[in-house]
C-alpha angles and dihedrals in degrees: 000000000000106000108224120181094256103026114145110222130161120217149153118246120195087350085306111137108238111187095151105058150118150184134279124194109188119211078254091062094252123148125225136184108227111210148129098233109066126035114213143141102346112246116211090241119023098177103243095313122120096234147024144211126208120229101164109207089000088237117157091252092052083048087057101034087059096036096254112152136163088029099179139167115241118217117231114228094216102047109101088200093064096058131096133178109270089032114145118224116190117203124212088276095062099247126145125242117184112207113231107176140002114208117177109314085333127102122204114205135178109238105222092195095069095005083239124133126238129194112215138153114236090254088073093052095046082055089043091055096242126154134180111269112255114251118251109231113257115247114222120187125187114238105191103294096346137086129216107208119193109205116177084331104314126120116227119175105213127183123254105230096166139356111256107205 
């Protein structure tokens, strides 16, 4: 994952559940993880949060060596930039839209409650309560020396070139 000062992520932090959260670049080019669970070393700006938590470069070693794990990206809903076709947003019901089409600021999406399709800006579904639908994680089983990757559904066999432990 690329670390942008802004950036919303969710996380766990010493095994403590972050859902609010963003992220912090120092004039040092330290990263931080801006939140109001888990006090840790102080940034210069948290963004509003109460604490903040240092992860140096962000690599996947300085996320283990200071207990960071699930560091994710969170997709915000009224951002025209996030959305893709065959997105799922879910509204406050529960209940599952599949987007079809972006065209401009506004979102098509196919209204599984009476299959019909609805044109809206991403102003209308903040207000709705919708958010994007969180992504399963993708299984991947070793057949032999093959993988079988499953990206956004789709099965790829890839080549096992070496065992990553």
């Amino acid at each position: 994952m690329k670390l942008l000062h802004g950036t919303k992520v969710t996380c766990e932090i010493e095994g403590k559940k972050i859902t609010d959260a963003k992220i912090s670049k120092e004039g040092d080019g330290s990263f931080y993880i801006c939140q109001n669970k888990k006090e840790g070393v102080t940034a210069e700006n948290k963004l509003g949060y109460n604490y903040s938590w240092c992860i140096v470069s962000g690599s996947p070693d300085d996320l283990k060596r200071y207990s960071v794990t699930n560091l994710k990206p969170v997709k915000d809903i009224s951002d025209i930039s996030n959305y893709e076709v065959g997105d799922i947003l879910v509204d406050e019901d529960g209940d599952k839209h599949k987007v079809l089409g972006i065209c401009g600021l506004a979102v098509i999406l196919k209204w599984c409650i009476r299959n019909h399709r609805y044109i809206v800006d991403t102003s209308e579904l903040v207000k709705l309560g919708f958010n994007f639908e969180e992504p399963k994680e993708p299984k991947d089983t070793i057949i032999g020396k093959e993988l079988t990757k499953t990206i956004k559904g789709k099965k790829y066999k890839v080549v096992v070139k070496e065992e990553i432990k």
